[in-house]
N, C-alpha and C positions, 0 to 999 in steps of 0.2 A: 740736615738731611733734606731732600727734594723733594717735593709736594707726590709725584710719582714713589718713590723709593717710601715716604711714610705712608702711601696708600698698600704698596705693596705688602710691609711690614703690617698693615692694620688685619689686611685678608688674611695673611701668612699666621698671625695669633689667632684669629677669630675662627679659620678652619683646626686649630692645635684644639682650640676650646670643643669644636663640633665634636672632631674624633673622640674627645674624653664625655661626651655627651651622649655617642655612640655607641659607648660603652654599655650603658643604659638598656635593657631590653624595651623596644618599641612596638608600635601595631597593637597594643592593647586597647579600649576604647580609655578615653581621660578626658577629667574635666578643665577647664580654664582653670589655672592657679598660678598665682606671681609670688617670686621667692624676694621680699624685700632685703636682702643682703645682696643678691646679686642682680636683681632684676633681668631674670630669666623666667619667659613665660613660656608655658605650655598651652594648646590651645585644641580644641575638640578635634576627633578626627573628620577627615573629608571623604566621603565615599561619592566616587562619581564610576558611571559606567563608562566602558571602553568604546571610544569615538567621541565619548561627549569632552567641552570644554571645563576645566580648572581656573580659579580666580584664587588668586596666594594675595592675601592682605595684610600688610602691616604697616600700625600707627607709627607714623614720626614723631615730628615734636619740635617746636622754634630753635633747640641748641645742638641739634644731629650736625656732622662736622661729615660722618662719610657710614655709607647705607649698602647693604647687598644680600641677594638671597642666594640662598647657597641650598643645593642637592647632594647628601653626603658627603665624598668629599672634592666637589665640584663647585664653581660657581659660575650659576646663571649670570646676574646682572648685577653689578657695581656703579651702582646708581643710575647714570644712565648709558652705560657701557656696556654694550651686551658682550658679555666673557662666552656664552653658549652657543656652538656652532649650529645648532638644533633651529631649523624653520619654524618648527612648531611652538618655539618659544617668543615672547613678546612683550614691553615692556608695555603698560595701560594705563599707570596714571605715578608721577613722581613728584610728590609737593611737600611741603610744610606740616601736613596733613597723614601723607598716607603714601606707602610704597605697593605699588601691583602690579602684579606680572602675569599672563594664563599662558597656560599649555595648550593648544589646542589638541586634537584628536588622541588623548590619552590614551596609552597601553599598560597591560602587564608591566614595562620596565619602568614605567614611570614612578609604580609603587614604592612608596618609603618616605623617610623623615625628609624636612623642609626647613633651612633655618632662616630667619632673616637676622641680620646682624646690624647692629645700630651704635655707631660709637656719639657717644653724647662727650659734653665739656665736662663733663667730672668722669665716668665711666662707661665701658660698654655696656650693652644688653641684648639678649635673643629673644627673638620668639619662635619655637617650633609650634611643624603641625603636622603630620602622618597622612599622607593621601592613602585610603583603600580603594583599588580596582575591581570594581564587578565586570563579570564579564560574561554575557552570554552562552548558552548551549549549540555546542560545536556537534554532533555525530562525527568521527575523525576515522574510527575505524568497526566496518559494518560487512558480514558477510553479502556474497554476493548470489546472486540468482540462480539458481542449482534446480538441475532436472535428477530425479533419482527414481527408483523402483520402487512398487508397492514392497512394505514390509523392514524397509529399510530405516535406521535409526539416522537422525537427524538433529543436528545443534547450530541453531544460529546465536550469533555474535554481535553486538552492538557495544561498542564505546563510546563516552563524550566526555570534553572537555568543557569547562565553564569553573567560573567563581560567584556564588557559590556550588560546590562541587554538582552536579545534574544528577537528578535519578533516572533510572532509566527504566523501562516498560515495555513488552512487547505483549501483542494481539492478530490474531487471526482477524482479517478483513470480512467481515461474513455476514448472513444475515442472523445466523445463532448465536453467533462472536463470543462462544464456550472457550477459547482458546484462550489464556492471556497468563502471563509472567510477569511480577516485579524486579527484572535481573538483567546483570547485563546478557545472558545465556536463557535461551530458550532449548529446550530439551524435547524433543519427539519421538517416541520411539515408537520402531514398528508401522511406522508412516503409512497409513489408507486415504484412499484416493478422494473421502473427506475431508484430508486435512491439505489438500492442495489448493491454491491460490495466492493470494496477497498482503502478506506478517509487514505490519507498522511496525516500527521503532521509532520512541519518543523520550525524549531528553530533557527535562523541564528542571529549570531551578528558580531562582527569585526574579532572577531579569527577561524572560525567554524561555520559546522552545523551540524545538529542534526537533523533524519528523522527516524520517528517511525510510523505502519502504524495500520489501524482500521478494521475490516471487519464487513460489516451487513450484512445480511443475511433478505431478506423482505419474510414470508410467503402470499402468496394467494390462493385463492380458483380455481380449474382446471376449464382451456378452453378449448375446444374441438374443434380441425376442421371441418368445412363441413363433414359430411360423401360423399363416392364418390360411385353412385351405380357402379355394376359390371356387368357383364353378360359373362356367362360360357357355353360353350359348354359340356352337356350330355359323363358325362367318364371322363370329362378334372378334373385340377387342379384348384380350384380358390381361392382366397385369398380377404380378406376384412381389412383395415391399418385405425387402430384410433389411431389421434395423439392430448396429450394433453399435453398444457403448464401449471404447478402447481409447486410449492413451499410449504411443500413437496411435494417429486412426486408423483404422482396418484397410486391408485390402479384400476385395469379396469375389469369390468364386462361384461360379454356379452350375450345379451337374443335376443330370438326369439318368436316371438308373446305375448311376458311378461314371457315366460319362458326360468330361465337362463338356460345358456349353460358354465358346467365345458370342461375343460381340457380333452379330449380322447372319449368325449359323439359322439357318433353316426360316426365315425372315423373324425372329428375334431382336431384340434388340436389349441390352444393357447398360445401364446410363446409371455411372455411379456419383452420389454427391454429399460427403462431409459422413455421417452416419448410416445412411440411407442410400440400398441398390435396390432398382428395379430392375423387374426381366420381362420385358412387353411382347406380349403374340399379339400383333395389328391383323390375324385374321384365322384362328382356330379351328384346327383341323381336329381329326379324331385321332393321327397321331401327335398330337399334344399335349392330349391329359395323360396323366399319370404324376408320379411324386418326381418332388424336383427337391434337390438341397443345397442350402445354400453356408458359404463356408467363407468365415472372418477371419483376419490372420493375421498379426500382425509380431516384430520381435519377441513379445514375451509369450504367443501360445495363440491358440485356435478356436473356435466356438462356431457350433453349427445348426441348423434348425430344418425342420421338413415343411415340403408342401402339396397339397395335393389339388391337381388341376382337374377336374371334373366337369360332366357337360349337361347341360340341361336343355329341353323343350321345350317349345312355348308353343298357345294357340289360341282362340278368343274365345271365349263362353260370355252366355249371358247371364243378369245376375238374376234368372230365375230358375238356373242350375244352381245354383248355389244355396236354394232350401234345403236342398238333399243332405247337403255338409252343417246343417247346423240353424237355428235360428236367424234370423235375419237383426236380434238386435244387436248382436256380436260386434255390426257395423256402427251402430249410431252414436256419436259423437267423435266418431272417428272420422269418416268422410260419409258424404252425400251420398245418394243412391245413384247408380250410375245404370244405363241402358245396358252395357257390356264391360267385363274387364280381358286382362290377359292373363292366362292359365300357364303357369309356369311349371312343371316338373323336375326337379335334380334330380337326375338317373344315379347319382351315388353323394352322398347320405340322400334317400329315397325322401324328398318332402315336395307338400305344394306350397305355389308361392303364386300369390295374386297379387297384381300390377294394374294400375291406370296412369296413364299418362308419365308414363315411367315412373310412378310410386309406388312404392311397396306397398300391398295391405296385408301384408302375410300376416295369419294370427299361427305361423308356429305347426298346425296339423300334419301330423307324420301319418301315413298312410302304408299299407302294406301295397309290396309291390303287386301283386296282382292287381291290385286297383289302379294304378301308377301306370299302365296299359295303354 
């Protein structure tokens, strides 16, 4: 027989042997033990992570005639014959000594038994060894970012892959972060406009984690603040501020006595921005005041509030009128004594208001209108 044809013959047995050794249930953890009848060794398992590189070692010996490691029922390397069409495979060190071969960039397939196969001048021998793959936290399949309505039930979805298997967790991004799940499902029901923003999902096993994140977005229907009345002095400036909370944001109307009021109407002005519309009179007449409302509105509903434009007087007095209304220490640590202030009146809700230098010193004094004169 031909030095080729007994090499053939040698694989051809030594893979007959693996398969009856395959028989064997494997991936269990085991310790090194040599079986002196056959000198067949088993050798601990290898755990390496996915990408990193594998070192497959086995002792020779001065009377080895022909050597090869073998992958199920495949062979790598026949001494220094590389059989495996695999880039990632390589031979690293072949002597007297010691046969070694690594994988680089390890996968899931890579996983499984390893034989090296050793024919000596009296008999063969094996040595196996089990590579285990770990493998990091994947998120593979993860709900997507969803706008929905207040009130509405809600379940987001996170999966991952890895070895070992990944748990998974989700949480409300917040500053309360009352929110959280150990699941792959997150469950909400009846969704408030609290529990709108930014749900983490996190995947963590022994090697890695894995953080991928959710956005909801909760539509409602506009809230509207207080209206605040106002009261403007005759010539002056005044302004009227409606602010509404909605999801989407409001659009804002503004009427007076049921009739609305656009943009530029009777020199008004309306300048709307994010939650917040103003209605500016840049010069107040006496058809001006009166109640004004203003109306939010947006797909799911409406919200409205009043206002009332009111005008007031002013004139200067000195502050030795001002014995009449009250003690004088009323004022002290409040401001300085001043030679004169500005006497202010709101003709509706009827009160004084004292002013220097355009500061309030109103202490509040409601006066009956006759006095108000």
């Amino acid at each position: 027989m031909s030095g080729r044809g007994y090499l053939v013959a040698f694989y051809k047995c030594t893979l007959l042997s693996l398969r009856i050794l395959l028989l064997v249930p494997a991936g269990l953890p085991v310790r090194s033990q040599g079986d002196s009848q056959s000198d067949n060794k088993v050798m601990d398992n290898i755990t390496v992570r996915q990408g990193e590189t594998v070192f497959l070692r086995c002792a020779q010996g001065d009377v080895v005639t022909h050597t090869a490691w073998l992958n199920r029922s495949s062979i790598l390397y026949a001494g220094e014959d590389k059989w495996s069409v695999d880039p990632r495979v390589s031979l690293v060190t072949l002597n007297q000594e010691e046969f070694t071969i690594k994988i680089e960039n390890v996968d899931m397939t890579d996983e499984g038994q390893y034989v090296c196969a050793v024919q000596t001048s009296s008999r063969p021998r094996t040595t196996s060894v089990h590579i285990l793959v770990q493998v990091p936290p994947k998120i593979i399949n993860l709900s997507r970012d969803m706008v929905v309505n207040e009130g509405s039930n809600v379940t987001l979805m996170c999966q991952a892959s890895g070895k070992p298997e990944p748990s998974i967790s989700w949480k409300l991004i917040s500053s309360s972060g009352d929110l959280a799940s150990d699941d792959e499902y997150l469950e909400i029901p009846s969704i408030s406009r609290k529990r709108a923003g930014t749900y983490e999902c996190t995947a963590v096993n022994d090697i890695d984690t894995d953080v991928q994140t959710v956005d909801i977005t909760v539509n409602y229907a506009p809230t509207v603040s207080e209206g605040r009345d106002v009261g403007v002095t005759l010539g002056q400036r005044g302004i009227l501020e409606c602010e509404a909370d909605a999801v989407p944001e409001a659009d804002f109307e503004w009427y007076k006595d049921n009739i609305r009021i656009f943009n530029g109407f009777d020199g008004m002005e309306i300048v709307n921005s994010g939650l917040l519309s103003k209605l500016t009179f840049f010069n107040v007449s006496d058809g001006d005041y009166g109640n004004y409302t203003c109306v939010a509105i947006n797909k799911l509903g409406s919200s409205n509030t009043s206002f009332l434009l009111y005008g007031k007087t002013c004139s200067s007095v000195d502050m030795e009128d001002l014995i009449g209304w009250g003690s004088m220490s009323i004022w002290e640590g409040i401001v300085p004594l001043y030679s004169s202030l500005i006497l202010c009146i709101n003709l509706f809700p009827t009160e004084v208001l004292y002013f220097h230098d355009n500061i309030s010193l109103n202490r509040n004094t409601q006066v009956r209108p006759a006095e108000a004169t």
